[in-house]
N, C-alpha and C positions, 0 to 999 in steps of 0.2 A: 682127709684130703686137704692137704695145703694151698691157699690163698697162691695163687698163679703171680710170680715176679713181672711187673712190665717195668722197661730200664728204661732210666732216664740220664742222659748225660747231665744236667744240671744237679746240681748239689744241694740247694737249696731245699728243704722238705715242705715249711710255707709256700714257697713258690710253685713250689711241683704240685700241691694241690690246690691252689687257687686255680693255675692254668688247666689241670684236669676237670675239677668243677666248670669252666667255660666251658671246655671241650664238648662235656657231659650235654651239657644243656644246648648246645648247637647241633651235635648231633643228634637227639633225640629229636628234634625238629625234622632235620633232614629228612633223618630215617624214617620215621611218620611220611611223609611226603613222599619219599623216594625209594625209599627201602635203601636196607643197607650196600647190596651189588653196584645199585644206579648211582651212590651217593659217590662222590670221590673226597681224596684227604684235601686238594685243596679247596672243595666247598666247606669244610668241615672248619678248617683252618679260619674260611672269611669270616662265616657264622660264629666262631666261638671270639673273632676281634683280631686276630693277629695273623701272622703272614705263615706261609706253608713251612718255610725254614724253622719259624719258633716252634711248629706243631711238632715236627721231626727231632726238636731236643727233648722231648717228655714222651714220646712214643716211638716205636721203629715201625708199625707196620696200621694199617688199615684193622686188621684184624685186633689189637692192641683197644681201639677204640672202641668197637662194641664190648667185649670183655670189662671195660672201666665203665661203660654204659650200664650195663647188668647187675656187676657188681655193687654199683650203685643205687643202683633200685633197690634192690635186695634187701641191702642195709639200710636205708632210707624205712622201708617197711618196717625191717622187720626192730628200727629203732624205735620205730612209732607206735608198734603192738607192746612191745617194753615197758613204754611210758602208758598207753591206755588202755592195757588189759590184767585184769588183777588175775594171777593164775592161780590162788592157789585156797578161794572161800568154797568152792567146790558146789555151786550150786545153780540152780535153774535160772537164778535171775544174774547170776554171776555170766553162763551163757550166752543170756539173751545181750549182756551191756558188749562182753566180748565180738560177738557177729554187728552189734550195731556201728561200733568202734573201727572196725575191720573193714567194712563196707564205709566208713568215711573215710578211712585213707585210702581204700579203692578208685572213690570217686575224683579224689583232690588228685592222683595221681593215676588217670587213667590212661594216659598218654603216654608216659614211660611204662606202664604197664602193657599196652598194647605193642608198644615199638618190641619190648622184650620178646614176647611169646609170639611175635612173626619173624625175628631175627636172630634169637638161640641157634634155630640149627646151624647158622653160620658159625657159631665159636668151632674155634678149633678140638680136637677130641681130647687134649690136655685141659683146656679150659671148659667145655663144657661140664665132667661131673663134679668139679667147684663146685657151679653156679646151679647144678641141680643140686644137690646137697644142701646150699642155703634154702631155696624151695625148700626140703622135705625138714629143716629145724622149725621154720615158720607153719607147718600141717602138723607139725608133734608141739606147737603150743595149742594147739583148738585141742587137739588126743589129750591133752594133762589133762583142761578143762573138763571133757567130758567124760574119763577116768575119774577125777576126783568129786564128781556127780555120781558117779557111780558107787565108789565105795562109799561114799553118804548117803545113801539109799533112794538118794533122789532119781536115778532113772538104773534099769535093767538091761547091762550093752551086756555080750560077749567080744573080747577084744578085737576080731576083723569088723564088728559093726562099730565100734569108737574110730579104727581106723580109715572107717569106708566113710565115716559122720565128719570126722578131719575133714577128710580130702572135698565132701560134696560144702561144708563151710564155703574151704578155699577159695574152691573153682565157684558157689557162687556171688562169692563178692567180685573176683574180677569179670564174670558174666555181664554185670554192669556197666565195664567199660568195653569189653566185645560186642556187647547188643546195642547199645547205647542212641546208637541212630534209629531204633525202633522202641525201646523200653521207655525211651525219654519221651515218647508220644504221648505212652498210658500211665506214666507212675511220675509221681514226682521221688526222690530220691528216698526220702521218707516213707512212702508208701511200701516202697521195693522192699526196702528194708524191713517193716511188718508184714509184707506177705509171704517173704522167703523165710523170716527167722517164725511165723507160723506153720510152715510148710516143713521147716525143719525140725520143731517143735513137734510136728505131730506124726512124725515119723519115727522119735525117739519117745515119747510118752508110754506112760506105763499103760 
């Protein structure tokens, strides 16, 4: 699935992503606040600093701007799991550093995370299995991890249980910032973090 074109009349390649960066970070405001329907391009335009005309030479449509929102998260993530998850020592403690790591860029980025997973179904059907597909490369680095626990004899999966261990990782680090107005009552971030990756741990245990 190829990365979805959005045109930009300017020519400039620095410039087109410094004003998308703006863009990015205004609307994810919005969008949190308003949702993306209620948001319009010229709120989006004031918030990111410039006039609605400049918005329209880096995007053509409304819909352009969630898609650069997403996609941004994404890779934003999944550059961050890159840098602070070792995938390949294959072992129990290598797991526990992985979910602990994941759940801190869940936290620092809960907000773009939330705007995402209420405003997806908005992408268009050409844009949407993109943006799912970066999802499921970001759920097959927790699967390597817990595959190469596996073939090291540290834990006993059959492969839909590493895939089903993926997926419940995932979903609960960004749990965190879906709950967040309840969870933040009883846990401190740290906490959350040893009781899920115990919970997770004792579900895969030999």
């Amino acid at each position: 699935m190829e990365k979805r074109e959005v045109v930009a009349s300017v020519k400039d390649e620095k410039l087109i992503e410094k004003r998308r960066e703006q863009m990015i970070k205004g609307a994810v405001n919005l969008f949190k606040e308003k949702g993306f329907h209620r948001t319009t391009t010229r709120e989006i335009a004031r918030s990111a600093g410039f006039s609605i005309g400049t918005l329209y030479e880096y995007i053509r449509q409304k819909e352009d701007v969630l898609y650069l929102v997403c996609d941004s998260i994404y890779d934003q993530v999944h550059a961050r799991l890159e840098e602070d998850i070792d995938t390949k020592q294959g072992t129990i403690e290598s797991l526990k550093r992985a979910i602990h790591n994941y759940f801190i860029v869940m936290d620092e980025m809960q907000d773009e995370v939330l705007v995402m997973y209420q405003e997806v179904k908005s992408l268009s059907k050409d844009a949407l299995p993109y943006v799912l597909k970066k999802e499921m490369e970001m759920v097959g680095m927790f699967k390597k991890i817990v595959k190469d626990c596996v073939q090291n004899g540290e834990l006993t999966l059959s492969e839909p249980e590493c895939d089903l261990i993926a997926h419940n990782i995932f979903v609960k680090g960004q749990m965190w910032g879906f709950r967040r107005w309840a969870l933040q009552k009883m846990y401190t971030l740290e906490d959350y973090i040893e009781l899920q990756t115990k919970i997770i741990l004792q579900g895969v245990g030999k």
